[in-house]
N, C-alpha and C positions, 0 to 999 in steps of 0.2 A: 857735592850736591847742594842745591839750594837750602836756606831754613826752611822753605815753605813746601819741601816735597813732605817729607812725612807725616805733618798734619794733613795736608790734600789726602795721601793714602788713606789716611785712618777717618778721616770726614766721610770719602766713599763708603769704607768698610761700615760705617756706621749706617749712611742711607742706604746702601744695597741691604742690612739686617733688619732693616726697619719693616720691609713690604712683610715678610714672612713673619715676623714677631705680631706686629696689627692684624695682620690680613691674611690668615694662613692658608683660609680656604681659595679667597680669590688668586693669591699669588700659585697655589697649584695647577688651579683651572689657569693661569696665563702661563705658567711654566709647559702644559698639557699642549696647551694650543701651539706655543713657541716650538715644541716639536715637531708639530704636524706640519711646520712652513717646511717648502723646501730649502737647498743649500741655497740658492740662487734670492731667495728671497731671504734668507738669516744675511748673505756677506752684504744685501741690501741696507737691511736695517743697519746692522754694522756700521757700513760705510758713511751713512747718514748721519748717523750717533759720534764717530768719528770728526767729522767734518763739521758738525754744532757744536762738541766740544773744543776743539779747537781755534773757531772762530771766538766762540766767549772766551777762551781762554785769552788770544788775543786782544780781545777786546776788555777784559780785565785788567790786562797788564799796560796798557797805555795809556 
């Protein structure tokens, strides 16, 4: 594996802790909300989320 995977891991785990540690009330109300989407609309976002990360990811790396 690369040197650079497990810091990337643990840089996510840090901003994904961040919304809930600051923001506890709004991250529930968005966690509330992100339920109520259907499947068709979460593998959306998803797939969007997917497909920006990757491009930067690319685009980092070059």
């Amino acid at each position: 594996m690369p040197d650079w995977f497990w810091p990337a891991i643990a840089m996510v785990v840090i901003l994904e802790g961040l919304g809930p540690l600051c923001f506890p009330n709004r991250w529930k109300a968005y966690i509330k909300e992100l339920s109520s989407l259907s499947v068709a609309q979460l593998r959306q976002i998803g797939g969007v989320t997917v497909i920006i990360g990757a491009l930067w990811l690319l685009w980092a790396t070059t």
